[in-house]
C-alpha positions in Angstrom: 0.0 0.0 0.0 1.3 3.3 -1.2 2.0 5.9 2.0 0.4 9.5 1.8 1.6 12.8 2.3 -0.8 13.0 5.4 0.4 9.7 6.9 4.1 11.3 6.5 3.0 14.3 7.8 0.8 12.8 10.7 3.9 10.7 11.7 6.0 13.5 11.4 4.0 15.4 14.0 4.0 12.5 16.1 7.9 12.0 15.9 8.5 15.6 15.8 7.6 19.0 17.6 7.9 22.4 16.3 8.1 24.4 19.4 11.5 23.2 20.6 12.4 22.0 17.5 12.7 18.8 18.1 13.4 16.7 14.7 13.8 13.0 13.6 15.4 11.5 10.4 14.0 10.5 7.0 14.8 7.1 7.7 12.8 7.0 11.2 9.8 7.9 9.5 10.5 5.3 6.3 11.0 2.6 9.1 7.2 4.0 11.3 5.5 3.7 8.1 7.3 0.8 6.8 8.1 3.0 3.5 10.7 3.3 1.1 13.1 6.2 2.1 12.8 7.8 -1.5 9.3 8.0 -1.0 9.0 9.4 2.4 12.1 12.1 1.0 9.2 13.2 -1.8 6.5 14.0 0.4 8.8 16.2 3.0 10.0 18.0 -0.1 6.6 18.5 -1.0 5.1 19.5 2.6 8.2 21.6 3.1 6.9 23.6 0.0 3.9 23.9 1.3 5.7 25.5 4.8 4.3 22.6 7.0 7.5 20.4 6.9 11.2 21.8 7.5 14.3 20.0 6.6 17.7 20.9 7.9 20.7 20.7 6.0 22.1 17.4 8.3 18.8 15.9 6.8 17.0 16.1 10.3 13.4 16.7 9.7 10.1 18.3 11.9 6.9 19.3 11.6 6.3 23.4 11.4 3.4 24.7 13.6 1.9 25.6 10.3 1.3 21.3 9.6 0.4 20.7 13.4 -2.5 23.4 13.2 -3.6 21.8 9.8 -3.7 18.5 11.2 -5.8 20.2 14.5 -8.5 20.9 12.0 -11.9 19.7 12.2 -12.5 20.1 8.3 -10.5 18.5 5.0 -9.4 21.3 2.9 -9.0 20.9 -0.8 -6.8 22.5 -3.0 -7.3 22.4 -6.8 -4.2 22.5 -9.0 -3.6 25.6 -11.1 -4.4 25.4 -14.8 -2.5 26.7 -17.6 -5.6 27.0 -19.6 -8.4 29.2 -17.8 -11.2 27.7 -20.0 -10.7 23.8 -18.2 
């Protein structure tokens, strides 16, 4: 079964805390969510775009108090991608 992005990130909160900046490793998280490292690396690039994941340059990762308020919500948001082409 294929891992999410909000598995990573809920695990990331979980191993993680942004108030003292507590961090763990890629590999931590691959090995919680019995995931390939590659794959887990993907979605912290990609929740570290969004500002909810930060990643230091010795690879340590945590959660920002941006993703630990988004996962505190009571509603699922949805985002549509932008479209080159107004008229789709």
């Amino acid at each position: 079964m294929a891992v999410t992005r909000r598995a990573v990130l809920e695990q990331l909160a979980t191993a993680s805390d942004s108030d003292p900046r507590e961090t763990t490793t890629v590999e931590a998280l691959a090995a919680a969510l019995e995931a390939d490292e590659r794959t887990i690396e993907s979605h912290l690039h990609r929740l570290a775009d969004c500002e909810l994941a930060r990643i230091r340059s010795d690879g340590s990762v945590r959660v920002t108090v941006t993703g630990e308020e988004l996962l505190e919500l009571d509603e699922v948001l949805i985002v549509d991608p932008e479209t080159t082409n107004p008229s789709e």
